[in-house]
C-alpha positions in Angstrom: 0.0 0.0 0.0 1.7 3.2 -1.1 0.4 6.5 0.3 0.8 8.6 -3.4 -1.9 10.2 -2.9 -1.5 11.7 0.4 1.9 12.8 -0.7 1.7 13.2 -4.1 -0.6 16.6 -4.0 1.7 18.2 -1.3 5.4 17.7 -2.5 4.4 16.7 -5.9 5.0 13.5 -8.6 8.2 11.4 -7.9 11.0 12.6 -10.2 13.0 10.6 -12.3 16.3 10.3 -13.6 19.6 10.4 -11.7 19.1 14.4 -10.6 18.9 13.4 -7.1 22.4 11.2 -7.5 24.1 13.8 -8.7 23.4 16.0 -5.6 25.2 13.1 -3.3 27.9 13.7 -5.7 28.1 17.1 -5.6 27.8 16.8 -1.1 30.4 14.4 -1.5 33.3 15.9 -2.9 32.2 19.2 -0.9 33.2 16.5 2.0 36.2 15.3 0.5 37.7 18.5 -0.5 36.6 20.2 2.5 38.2 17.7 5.0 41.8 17.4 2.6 41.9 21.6 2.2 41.6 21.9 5.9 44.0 19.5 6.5 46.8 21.1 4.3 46.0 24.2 5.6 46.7 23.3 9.1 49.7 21.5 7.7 51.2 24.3 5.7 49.6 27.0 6.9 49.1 28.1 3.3 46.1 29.5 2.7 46.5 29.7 -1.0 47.5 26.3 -1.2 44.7 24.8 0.2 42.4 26.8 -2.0 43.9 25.5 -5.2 44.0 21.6 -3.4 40.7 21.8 -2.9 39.7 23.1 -6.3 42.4 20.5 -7.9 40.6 17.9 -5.8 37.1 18.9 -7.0 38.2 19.1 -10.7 40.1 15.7 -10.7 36.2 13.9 -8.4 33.6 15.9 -10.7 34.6 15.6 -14.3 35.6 12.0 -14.3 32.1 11.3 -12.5 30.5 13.1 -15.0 32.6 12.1 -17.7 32.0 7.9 -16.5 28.0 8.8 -16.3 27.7 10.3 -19.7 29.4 7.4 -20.7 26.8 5.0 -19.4 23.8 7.1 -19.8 21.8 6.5 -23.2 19.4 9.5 -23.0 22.4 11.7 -22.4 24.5 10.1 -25.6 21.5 10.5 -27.7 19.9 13.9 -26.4 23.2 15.4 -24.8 24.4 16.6 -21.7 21.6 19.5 -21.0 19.0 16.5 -21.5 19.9 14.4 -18.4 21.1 17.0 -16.0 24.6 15.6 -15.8 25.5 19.6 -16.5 25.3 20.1 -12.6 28.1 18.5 -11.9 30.3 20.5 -14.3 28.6 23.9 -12.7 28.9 22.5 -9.8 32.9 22.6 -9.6 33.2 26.5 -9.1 30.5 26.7 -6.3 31.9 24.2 -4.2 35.3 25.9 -4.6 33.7 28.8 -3.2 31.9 27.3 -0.5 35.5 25.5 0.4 36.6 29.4 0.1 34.3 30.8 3.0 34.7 27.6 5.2 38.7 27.9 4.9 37.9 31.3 5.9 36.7 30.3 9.8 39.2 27.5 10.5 41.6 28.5 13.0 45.3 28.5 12.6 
C-alpha cells in the first residue's frame, strides 16, 4: 500500500532520472575537498594552497564522474548533456570551490 496520494498533492509527482544522485555527488566531494583543504591548511599554513588543493581535488572527483555517467547514460549520448542534468556536476565545480573558500575562511590556525 503506497500512500501517493497523500503525498503526491503536497510535494508533488516522484522525479525521475539520476538528478537526485548527482546532488550526493556534488555533497560528496564538498566533504572530501573540505576535509583534505583543511588539513593542508593546518599542515602548511598556506592559505592559497589549500584553496587550489581543494579546487584540484574537485576538478580531478567531478569531471571523471560526469565524464563515466555520460558514458553509461543512453538518453544523455543521444539527447546530450543539457538533457539528463549531468550539467550540474560541471557547474557545480566553481561553487563548491567557493563554498571551500568561505569555510577555509573560519578554520583557525
Amino acid at each position: 500500500m503506497t500512500f501517493d496520494f497523500i503525498i503526491g498533492p503536497y510535494f508533488g509527482p516522484k522525479k525521475q532520472g539520476g538528478v537526485d544522485l548527482n546532488y550526493i555527488i556534488i555533497l560528496f566531494s564538498l566533504l572530501i575537498s573540505t576535509i583534505v583543504s583543511v588539513l593542508i591548511l593546518k599542515k602548511t599554513n598556506h592559505k592559497l594552497f589549500s584553496m587550489l588543493s581543494a579546487f584540484c581535488l574537485n576538478m580531478l572527483i567531478l569531471i571523471p564522474i560526469t565524464w563515466i555517467s555520460y558514458n553509461m547514460n543512453d538518453e544523455a549520448r543521444i539527447f546530450g548533456i543539457g538533457y539528463s542534468g549531468l550539467y550540474i556536476l560541471v557547474f557545480a565545480i566553481p561553487v563548491i570551490t567557493w563554498a571551500n573558500f568561505l569555510i577555509l575562511q573560519f578554520v583557525k590556525k
